[in-house]
C-alpha atoms as one frame of an Amber mdcrd trajectory, in Angstrom:
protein
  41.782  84.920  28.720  45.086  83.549  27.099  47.090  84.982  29.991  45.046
  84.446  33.070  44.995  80.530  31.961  48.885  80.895  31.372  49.204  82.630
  34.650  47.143  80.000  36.782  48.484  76.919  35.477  52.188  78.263  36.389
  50.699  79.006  39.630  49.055  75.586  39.762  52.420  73.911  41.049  53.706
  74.651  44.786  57.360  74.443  43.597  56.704  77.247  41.115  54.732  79.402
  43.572  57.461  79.358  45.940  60.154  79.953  43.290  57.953  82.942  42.186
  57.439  84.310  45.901  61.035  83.948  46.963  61.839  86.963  43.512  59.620
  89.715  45.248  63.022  90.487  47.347  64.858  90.762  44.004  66.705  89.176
  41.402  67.993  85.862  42.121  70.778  83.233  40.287  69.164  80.410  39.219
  71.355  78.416  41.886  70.102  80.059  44.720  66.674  79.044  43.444  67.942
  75.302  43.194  68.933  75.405  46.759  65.934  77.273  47.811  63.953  74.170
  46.477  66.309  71.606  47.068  65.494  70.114  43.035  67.263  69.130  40.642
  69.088  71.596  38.296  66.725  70.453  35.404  63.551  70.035  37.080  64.105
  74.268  37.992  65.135  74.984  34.627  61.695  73.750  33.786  59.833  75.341
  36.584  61.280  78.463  35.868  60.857  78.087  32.098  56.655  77.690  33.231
  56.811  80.922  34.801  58.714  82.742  32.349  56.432  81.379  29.448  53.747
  82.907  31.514  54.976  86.632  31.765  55.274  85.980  35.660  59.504  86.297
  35.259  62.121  87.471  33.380  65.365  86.236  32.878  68.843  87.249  32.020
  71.656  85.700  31.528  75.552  86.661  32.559  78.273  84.763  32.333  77.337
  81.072  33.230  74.963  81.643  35.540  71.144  82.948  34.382  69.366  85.472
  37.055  65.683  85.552  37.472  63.700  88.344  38.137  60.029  89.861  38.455
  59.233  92.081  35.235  59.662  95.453  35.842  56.123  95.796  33.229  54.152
  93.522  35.442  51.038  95.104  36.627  51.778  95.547  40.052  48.092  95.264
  41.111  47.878  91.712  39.386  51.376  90.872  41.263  50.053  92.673  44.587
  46.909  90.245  44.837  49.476  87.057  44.175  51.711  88.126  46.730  49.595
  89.300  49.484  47.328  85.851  48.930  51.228  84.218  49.912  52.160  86.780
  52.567  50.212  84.287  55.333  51.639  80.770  54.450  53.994  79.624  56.504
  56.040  77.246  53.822  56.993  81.001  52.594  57.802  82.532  55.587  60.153
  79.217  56.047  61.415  79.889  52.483  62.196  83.461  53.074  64.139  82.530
  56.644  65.936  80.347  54.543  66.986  82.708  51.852  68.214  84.845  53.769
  71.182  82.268  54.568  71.446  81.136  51.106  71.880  84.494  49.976  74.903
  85.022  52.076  76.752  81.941  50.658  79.429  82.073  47.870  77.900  81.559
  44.582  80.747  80.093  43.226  80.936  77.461  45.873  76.905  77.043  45.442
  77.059  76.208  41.851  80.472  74.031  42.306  78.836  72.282  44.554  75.324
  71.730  42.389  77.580  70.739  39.308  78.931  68.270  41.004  75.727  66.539
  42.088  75.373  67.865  45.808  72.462  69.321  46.111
């Protein structure tokens, strides 16, 4: 019971769901999620921090920069139902156009650029 209340309040916010959703294409820097969302570095951090307190993400961190990720333990079919419930909403679809062009962008230039208050 523990974890489906963790799980659902995570899920309760529309920033986090889309955060979540945008990982089922892989790993992402925590940066590229900030300009996904277009949020401040902090208020992601927290997001993030949700889902990851939730056992809906992992994270690693390398170098400066931390990566997010979808746990490779997660119970796929648990996962599966979240996903396909998302696969018909067009905010995601937007998202995922979207990520495809932030994920061509320098990182380094990304993060420069967030540091520096330009999000």
């Amino acid at each position: 019971m523990k974890t489906f209340i963790a799980m659902t309040k995570a899920l309760s916010d529309s920033h986090r769901v889309r955060a979540f959703a945008a990982l089922r294409g892989g790993e992402l820097c925590v940066c590229k999620i900030i300009e996904l969302l277009k949020l401040a570095p902090s208020t992601v951090s927290k997001h993030m921090s949700i889902l990851k307190q939730a056992g809906l993400v992992d994270a690693r961190k390398e170098g400066r920069w931390i990566y997010y990720r979808l746990p490779a333990h997660a119970d796929s079919n648990r996962l599966g139902m979240i996903m396909d419930a998302l696969a018909a909403s067009p905010e995601i679809a937007e998202d995922d156009k979207r990520l495809k062009k932030i994920n061509r962008a320098d990182l380094s230039e990304m993060c420069k650029k967030q540091r520096n208050g330009k999000i």
